[in-house]
C-alpha positions as CSV (number, residue, x, y, z in Angstrom):
1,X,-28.8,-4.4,-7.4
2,X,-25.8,-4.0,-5.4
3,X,-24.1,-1.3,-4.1
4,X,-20.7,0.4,-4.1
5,X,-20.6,0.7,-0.8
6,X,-21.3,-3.2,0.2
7,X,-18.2,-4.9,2.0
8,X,-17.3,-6.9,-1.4
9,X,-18.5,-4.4,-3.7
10,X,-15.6,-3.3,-6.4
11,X,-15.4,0.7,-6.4
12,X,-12.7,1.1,-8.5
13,X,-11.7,-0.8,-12.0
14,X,-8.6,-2.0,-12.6
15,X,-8.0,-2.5,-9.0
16,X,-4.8,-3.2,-9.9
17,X,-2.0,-0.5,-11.3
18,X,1.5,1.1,-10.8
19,X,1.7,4.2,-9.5
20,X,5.3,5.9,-9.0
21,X,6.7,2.7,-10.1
22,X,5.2,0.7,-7.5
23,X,2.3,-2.4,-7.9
24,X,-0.3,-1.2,-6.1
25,X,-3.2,-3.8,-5.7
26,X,-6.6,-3.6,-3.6
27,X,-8.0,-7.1,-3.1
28,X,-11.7,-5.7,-3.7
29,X,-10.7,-1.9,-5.6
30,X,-12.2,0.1,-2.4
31,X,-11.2,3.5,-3.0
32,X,-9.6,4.5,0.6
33,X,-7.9,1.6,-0.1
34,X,-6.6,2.9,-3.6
35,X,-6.1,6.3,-2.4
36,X,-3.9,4.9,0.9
37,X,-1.4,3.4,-1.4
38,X,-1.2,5.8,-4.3
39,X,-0.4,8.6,-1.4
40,X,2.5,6.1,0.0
41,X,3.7,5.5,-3.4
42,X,3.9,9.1,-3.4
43,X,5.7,9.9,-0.5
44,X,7.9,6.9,-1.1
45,X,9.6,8.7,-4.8
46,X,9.1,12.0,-3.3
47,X,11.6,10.0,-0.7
48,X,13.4,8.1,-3.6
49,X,12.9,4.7,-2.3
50,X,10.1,3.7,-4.7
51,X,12.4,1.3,-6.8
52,X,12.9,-0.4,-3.0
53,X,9.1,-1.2,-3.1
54,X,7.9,-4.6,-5.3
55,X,4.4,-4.0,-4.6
56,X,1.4,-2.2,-2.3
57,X,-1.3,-5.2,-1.3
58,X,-4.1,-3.9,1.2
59,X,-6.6,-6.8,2.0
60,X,-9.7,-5.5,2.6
61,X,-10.9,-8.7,4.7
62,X,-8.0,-8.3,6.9
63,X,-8.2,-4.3,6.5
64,X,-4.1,-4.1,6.2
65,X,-1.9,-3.3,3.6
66,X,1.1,-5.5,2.8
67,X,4.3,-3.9,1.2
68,X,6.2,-6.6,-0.1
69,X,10.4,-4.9,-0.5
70,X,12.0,-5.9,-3.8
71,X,14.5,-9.2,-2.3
72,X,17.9,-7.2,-2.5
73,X,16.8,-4.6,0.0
74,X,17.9,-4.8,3.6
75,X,18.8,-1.3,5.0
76,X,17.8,0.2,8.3
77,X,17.3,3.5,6.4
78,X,15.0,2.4,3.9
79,X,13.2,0.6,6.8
80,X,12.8,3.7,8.6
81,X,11.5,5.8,5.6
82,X,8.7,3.3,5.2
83,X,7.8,3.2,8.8
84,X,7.4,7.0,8.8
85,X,5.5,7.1,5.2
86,X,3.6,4.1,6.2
87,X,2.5,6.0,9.7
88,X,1.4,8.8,7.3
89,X,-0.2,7.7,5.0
90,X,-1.8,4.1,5.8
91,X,-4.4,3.2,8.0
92,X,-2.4,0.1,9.0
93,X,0.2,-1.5,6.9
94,X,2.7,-4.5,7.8
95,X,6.3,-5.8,6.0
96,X,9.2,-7.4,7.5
97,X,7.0,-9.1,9.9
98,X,6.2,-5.9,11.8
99,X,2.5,-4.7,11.8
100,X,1.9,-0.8,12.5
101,X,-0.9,1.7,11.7
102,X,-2.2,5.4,12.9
């Protein structure tokens, strides 16, 4: 019997889903993981640059999450609002190759 708490063990089903208009996707379903990206999904509409973001990856081998911008967006703005959210709300996150975390 496995448990939920195993490195590969799935804690949440679908581990995929949209939240705020944004793919969010946890390459195992851990929760933190879920939790991490719903909250930046969050912050991101409550910010109005959700329809900037194609998609929330987090790998859970590599213990980073991957926001992947939707190809017409290049604005120092928008990068700086997802910096800022991303340093909130993500243990480490990278896009644009950058890498940053708490």
């Amino acid at each position: 019997m496995s448990s939920f708490f195993d490195e590969d063990a799935e804690q949440i089903e679908p581990s995929s889903l949209r939240a705020f208009g944004v793919k969010i996707y946890s390459r195992y379903g851990q929760s933190s993981e879920i939790i991490e990206m719903i909250n930046f999904a969050c912050e991101a509409a409550r910010e109005n640059i959700n329809d900037c973001i194609e998609e929330l990856f987090y790998d859970s081998k590599a213990c980073i999450c991957n926001i992947s911008l939707k190809d017409h967006i290049h604005d120092n703005t928008i990068d700086e609002k997802i910096t800022e959210i991303g340093k909130k709300t993500l243990s480490q996150f990278s896009w644009n190759d950058r890498i940053d975390g708490m």
